[in-house]
N, C-alpha and C positions, 0 to 999 in steps of 0.2 A: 288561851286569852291571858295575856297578860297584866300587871297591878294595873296599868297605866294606860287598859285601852277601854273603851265602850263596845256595850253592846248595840249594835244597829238592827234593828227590827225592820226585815226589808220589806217586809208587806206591809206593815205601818198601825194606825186604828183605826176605826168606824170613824172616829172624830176625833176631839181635843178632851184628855183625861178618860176615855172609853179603854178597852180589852185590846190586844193588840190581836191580831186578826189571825197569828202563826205564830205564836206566843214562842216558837221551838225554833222559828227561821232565824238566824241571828250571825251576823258577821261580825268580827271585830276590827273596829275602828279606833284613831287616835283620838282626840277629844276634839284636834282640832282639823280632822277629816271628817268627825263626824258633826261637826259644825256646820261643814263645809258645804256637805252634803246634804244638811238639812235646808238649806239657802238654795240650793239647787233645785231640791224638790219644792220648795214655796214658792220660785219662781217659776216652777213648770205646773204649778197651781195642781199637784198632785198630794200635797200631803195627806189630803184626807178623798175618800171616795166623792163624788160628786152625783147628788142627789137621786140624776138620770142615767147614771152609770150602773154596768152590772159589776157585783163586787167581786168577781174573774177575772174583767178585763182592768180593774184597778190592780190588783193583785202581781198581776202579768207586765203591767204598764210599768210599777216601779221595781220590777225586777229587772226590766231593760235598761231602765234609767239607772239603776245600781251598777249593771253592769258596763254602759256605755264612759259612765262615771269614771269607775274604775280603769278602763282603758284606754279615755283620756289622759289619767295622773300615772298612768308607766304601774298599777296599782294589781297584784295580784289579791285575790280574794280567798280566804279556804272554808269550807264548812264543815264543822264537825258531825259527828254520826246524825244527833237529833234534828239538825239543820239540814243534812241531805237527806233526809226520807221525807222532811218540809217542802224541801224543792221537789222529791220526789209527786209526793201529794199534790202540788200546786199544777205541777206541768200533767200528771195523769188527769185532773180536773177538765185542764185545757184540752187535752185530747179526747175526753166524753164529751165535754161541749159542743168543739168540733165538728164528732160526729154526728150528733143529734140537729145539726144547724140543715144537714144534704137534702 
């Protein structure tokens, strides 16, 4: 990560001024991508989990949107180690869910 980029916390928080939900998940962004980005997710009214929601499928939700994001803008993304065993954790999540749902 560069002087000159943010950090993007793709899971996000519980709410506004809360813990970030994957404190470890983290992409680096420019200031004014991760502006960008943040406008994106306020109009996809995901910035924060929503009340009826399970915080899985919040979690899962703006990780699509991070990614669809990014391959809209030609935008490659990279995680460093503590960030892929984050994604790691998140997607093995979705897969016990998964399976507990049959």
């Amino acid at each position: 990560m560069t002087a000159n980029s943010h950090r993007h916390h793709v899971s996000g928080r519980r709410g506004p001024g809360l813990a970030y939900i994957d404190p470890d998940l983290v992409v680096a962004l420019s200031p004014a991508e991760h502006r960008r980005l943040h406008l994106v997710l306020d109009d996809l009214g995901v910035s924060w989990p929503r009340p009826d929601e399970p915080l899985l499928a919040h979690r899962a939700r703006r990780h699509a949107i991070l990614w669809g994001w990014a391959a809209d803008h030609g935008r490659s993304l990279a995680f460093d180690p503590a960030s892929a065993r984050a994604v790691q954790r998140l997607w093995l999540d979705v897969v016990d869910t998964l399976g507990e749902v049959r």
